[in-house]
TORKOL-4160 file (C-alpha; in steps of 0.2 Angstrom, whole numbers, padded with zeros to 4 digits, m for minus):
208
<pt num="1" X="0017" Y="0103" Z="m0011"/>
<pt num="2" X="0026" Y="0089" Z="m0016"/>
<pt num="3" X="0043" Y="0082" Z="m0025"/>
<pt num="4" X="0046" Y="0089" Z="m0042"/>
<pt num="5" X="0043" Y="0072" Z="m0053"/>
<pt num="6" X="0051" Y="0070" Z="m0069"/>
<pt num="7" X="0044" Y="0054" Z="m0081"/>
<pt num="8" X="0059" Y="0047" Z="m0088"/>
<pt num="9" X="0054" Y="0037" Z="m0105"/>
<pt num="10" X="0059" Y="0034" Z="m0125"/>
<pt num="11" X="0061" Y="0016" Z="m0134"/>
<pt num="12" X="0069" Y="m0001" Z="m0128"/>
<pt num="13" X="0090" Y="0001" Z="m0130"/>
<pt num="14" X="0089" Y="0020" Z="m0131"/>
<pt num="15" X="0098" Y="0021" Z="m0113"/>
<pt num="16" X="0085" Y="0026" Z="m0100"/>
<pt num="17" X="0094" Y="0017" Z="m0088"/>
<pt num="18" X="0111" Y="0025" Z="m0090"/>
<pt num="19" X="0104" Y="0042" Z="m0089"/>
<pt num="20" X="0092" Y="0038" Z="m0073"/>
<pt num="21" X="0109" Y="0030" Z="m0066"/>
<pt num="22" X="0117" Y="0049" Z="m0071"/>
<pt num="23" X="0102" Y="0055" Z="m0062"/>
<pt num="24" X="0106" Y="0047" Z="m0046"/>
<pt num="25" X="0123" Y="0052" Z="m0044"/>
<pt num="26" X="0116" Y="0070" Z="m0048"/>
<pt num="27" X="0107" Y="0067" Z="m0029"/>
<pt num="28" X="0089" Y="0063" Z="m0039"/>
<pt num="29" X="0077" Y="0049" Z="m0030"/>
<pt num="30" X="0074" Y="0035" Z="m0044"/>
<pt num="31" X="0062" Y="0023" Z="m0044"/>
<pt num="32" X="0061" Y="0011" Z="m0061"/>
<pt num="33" X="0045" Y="0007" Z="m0065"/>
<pt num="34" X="0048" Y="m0010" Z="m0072"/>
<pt num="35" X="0056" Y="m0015" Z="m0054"/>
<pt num="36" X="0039" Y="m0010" Z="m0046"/>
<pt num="37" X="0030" Y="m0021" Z="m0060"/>
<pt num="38" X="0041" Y="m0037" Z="m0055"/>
<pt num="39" X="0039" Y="m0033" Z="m0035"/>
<pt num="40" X="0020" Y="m0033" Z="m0040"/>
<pt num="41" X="0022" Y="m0050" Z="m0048"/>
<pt num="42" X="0030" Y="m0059" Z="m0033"/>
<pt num="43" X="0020" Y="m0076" Z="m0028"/>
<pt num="44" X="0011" Y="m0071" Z="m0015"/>
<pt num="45" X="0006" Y="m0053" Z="m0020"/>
<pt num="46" X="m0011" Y="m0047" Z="m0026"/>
<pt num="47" X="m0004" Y="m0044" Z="m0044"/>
<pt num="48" X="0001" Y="m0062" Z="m0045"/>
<pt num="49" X="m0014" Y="m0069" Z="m0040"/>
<pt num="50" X="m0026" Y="m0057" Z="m0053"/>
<pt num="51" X="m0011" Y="m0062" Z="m0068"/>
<pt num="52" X="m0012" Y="m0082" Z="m0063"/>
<pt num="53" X="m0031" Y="m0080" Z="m0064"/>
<pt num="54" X="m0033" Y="m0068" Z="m0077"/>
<pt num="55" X="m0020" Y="m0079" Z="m0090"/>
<pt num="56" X="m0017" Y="m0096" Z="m0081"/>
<pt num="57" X="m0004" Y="m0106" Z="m0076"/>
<pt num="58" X="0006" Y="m0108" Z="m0090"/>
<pt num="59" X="0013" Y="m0091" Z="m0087"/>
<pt num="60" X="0023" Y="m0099" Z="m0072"/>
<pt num="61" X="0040" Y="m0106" Z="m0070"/>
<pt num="62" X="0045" Y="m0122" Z="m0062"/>
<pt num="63" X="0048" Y="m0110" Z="m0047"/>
<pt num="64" X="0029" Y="m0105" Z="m0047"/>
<pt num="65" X="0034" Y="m0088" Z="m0048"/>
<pt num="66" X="0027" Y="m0079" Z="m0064"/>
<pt num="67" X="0041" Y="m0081" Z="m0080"/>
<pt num="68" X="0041" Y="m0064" Z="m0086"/>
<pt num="69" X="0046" Y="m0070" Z="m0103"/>
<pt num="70" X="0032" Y="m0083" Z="m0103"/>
<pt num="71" X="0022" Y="m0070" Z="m0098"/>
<pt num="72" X="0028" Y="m0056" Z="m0110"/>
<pt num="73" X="0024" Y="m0069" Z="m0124"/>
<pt num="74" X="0005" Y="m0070" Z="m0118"/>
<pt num="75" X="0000" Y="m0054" Z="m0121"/>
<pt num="76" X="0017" Y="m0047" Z="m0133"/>
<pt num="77" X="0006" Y="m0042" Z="m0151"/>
<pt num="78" X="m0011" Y="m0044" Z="m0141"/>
<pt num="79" X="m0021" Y="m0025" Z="m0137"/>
<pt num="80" X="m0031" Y="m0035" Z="m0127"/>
<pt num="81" X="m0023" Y="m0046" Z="m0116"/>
<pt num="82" X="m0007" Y="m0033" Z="m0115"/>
<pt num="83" X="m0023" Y="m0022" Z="m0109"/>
<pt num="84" X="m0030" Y="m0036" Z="m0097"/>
<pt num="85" X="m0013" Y="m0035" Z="m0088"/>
<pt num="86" X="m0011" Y="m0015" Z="m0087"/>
<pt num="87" X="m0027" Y="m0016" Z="m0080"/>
<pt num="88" X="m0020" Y="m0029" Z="m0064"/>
<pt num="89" X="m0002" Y="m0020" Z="m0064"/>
<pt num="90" X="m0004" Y="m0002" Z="m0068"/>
<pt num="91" X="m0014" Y="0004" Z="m0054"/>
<pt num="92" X="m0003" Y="m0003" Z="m0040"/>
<pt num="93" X="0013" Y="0003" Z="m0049"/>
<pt num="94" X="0004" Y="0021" Z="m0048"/>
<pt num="95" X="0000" Y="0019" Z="m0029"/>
<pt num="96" X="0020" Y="0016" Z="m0026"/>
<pt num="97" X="0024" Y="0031" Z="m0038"/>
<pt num="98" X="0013" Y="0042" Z="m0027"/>
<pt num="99" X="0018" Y="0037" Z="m0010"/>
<pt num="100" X="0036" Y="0039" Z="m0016"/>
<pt num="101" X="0033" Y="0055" Z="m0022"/>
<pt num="102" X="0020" Y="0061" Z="m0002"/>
<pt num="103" X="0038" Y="0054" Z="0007"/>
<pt num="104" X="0050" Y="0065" Z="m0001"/>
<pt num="105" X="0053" Y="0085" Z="0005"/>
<pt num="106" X="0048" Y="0098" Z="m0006"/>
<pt num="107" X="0063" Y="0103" Z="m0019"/>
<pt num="108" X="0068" Y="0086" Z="m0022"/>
<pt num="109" X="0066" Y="0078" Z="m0038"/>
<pt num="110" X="0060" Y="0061" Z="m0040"/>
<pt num="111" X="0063" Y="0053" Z="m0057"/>
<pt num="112" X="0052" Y="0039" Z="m0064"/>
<pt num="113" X="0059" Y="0026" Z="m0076"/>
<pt num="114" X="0045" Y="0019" Z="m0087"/>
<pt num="115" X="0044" Y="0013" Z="m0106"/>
<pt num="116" X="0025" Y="0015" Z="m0107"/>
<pt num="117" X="0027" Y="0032" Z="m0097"/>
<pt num="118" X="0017" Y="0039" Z="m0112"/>
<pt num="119" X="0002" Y="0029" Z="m0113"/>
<pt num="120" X="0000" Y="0030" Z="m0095"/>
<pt num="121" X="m0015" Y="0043" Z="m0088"/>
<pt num="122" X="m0002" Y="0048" Z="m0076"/>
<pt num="123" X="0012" Y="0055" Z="m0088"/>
<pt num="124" X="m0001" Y="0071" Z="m0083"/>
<pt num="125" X="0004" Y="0071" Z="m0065"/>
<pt num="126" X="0024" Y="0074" Z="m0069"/>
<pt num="127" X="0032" Y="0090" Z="m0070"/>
<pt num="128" X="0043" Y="0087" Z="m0084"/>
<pt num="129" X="0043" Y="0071" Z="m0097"/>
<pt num="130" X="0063" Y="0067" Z="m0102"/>
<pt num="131" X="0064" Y="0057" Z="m0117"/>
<pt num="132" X="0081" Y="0046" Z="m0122"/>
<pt num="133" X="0084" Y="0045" Z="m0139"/>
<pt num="134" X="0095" Y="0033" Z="m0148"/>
<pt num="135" X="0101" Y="0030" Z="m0166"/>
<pt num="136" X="0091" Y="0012" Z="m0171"/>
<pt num="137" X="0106" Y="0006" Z="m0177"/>
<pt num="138" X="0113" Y="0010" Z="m0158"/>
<pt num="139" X="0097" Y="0003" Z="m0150"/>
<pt num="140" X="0097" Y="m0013" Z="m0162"/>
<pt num="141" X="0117" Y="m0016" Z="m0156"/>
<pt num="142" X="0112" Y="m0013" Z="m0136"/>
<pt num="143" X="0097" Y="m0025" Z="m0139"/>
<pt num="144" X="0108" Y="m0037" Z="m0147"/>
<pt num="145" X="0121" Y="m0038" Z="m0132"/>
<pt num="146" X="0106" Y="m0042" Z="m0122"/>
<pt num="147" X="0103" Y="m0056" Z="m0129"/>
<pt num="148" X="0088" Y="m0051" Z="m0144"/>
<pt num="149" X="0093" Y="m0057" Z="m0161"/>
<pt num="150" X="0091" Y="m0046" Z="m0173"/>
<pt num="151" X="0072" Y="m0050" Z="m0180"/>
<pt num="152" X="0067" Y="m0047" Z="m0161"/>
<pt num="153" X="0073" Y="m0032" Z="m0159"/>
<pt num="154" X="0065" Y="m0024" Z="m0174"/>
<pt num="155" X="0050" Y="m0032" Z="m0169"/>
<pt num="156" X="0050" Y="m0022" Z="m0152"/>
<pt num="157" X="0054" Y="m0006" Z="m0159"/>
<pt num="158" X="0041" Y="m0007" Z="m0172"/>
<pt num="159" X="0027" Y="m0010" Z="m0160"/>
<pt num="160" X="0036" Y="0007" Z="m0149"/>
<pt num="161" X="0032" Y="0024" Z="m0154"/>
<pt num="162" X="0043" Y="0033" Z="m0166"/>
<pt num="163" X="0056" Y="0046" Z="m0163"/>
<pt num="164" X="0043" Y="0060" Z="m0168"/>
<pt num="165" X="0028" Y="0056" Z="m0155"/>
<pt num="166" X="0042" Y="0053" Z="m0141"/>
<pt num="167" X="0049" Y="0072" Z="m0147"/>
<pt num="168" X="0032" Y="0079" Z="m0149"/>
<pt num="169" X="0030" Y="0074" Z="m0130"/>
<pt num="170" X="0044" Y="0078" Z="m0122"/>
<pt num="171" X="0051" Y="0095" Z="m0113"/>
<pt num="172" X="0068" Y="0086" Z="m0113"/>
<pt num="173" X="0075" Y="0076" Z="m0126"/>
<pt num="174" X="0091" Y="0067" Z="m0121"/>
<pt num="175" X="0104" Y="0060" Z="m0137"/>
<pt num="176" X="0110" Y="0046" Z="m0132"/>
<pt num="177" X="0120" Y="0038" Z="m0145"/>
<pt num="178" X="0136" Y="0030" Z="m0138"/>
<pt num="179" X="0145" Y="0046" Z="m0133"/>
<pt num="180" X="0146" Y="0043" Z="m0113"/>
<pt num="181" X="0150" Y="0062" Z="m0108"/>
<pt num="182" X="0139" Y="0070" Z="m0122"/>
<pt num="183" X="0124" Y="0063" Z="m0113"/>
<pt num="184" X="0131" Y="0065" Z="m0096"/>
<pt num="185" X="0135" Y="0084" Z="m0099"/>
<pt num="186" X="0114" Y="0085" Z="m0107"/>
<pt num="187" X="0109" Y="0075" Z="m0092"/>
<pt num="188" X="0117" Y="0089" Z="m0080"/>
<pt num="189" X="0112" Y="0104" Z="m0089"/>
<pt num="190" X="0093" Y="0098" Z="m0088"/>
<pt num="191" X="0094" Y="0091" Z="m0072"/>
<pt num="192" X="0102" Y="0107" Z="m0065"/>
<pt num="193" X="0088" Y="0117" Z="m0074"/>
<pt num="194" X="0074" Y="0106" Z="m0063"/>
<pt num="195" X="0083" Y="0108" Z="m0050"/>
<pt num="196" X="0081" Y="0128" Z="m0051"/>
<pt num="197" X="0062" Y="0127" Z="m0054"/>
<pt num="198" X="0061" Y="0116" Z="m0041"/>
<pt num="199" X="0067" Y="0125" Z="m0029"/>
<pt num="200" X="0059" Y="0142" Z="m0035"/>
<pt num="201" X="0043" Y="0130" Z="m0032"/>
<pt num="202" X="0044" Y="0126" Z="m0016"/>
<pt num="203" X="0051" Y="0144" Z="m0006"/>
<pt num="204" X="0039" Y="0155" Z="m0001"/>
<pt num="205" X="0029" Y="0163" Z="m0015"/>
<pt num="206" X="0037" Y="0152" Z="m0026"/>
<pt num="207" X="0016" Y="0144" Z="m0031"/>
<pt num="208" X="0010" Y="0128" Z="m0029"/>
């Protein structure tokens, strides 16, 4: 047996980083899957060598390294090169996952952070999909602070699923919409209730 994994997803400014920082003062093991994408990256790395051959050099920095925004812009509004690069990235971010997952005793729970978690074959191997959820009035604001005007941020949401397919795939749906305690007392009360079924997992009888 192995740890009980949760995919942790919904759309950009909803607040899956918030609840996955809730999720690790609960005791859970995190791992954000857009950090293992950027460690995959690094000069030096098989996954900067397969994106500097696949897209060119244009997608570099001054520092060499790749310019994720330079980058983003390649392959943002282009199925094909946005699949090019899933192709180089997404099977080394799934080896990482995995390993995490064999190193940690059984009865633990290791949360995943991902924005694509649902278009990813793997969303089958968790035990549970969370979904945060947002106003898009809320996310729009949170994007804004970030430094996206306005026209960009609709333009990423628009090209991100809609609060119906995220609901339609989730066994937890976490509200996010400004309310700090709301979401941390949801947060507890799901994470609490993943705790139980993985515990009665891993005793004795508990299946497989």
């Amino acid at each position: 047996m192995t740890a009980y994994a949760i995919g942790l997803t919904g759309p950009i400014g909803a607040g899956k980083s918030t609840v996955a920082q809730m999720l690790r003062e609960l005791g859970a093991k995190v791992l954000d899957a857009d950090a293992l994408v950027h460690q995959e990256q690094v000069r030096g790395t098989l996954g900067y060598t397969a994106i500097v051959q696949q897209f060119g050099t244009k997608v570099l920095g001054e520092d060499k390294e790749i310019d994720r925004k330079r980058l983003a812009e390649e392959v943002f509004g282009d199925p094909l090169k946005l699949a090019q690069l899933e192709r180089i990235i997404h099977p080394r971010v799934v080896a990482r996952v995995l390993e995490a997952r064999a190193m940690l005793p059984d009865g633990a729970i290791l949360v995943v952070e991902a924005i694509k978690l649902l278009e990813s074959a793997m969303r089958r191997s968790y035990d549970e999909i969370w979904v945060v959820l947002a106003p898009r009035d809320v996310m729009i604001a949170r994007l804004k602070e970030r430094g996206m005007s306005a026209l960009e941020a609709e333009a990423r949401l628009r090209h991100q699923r809609g609060d119906a397919d995220f609901r339609s795939a989730a066994d937890v749906v976490i509200e996010n919409g400004g309310d700090r305690e709301a979401t941390r007392t949801q947060v507890r009360a799901a994470y609490e209730a993943a705790k139980a079924k993985a515990g009665a997992r891993s005793s004795p009888g508990g299946g497989t």
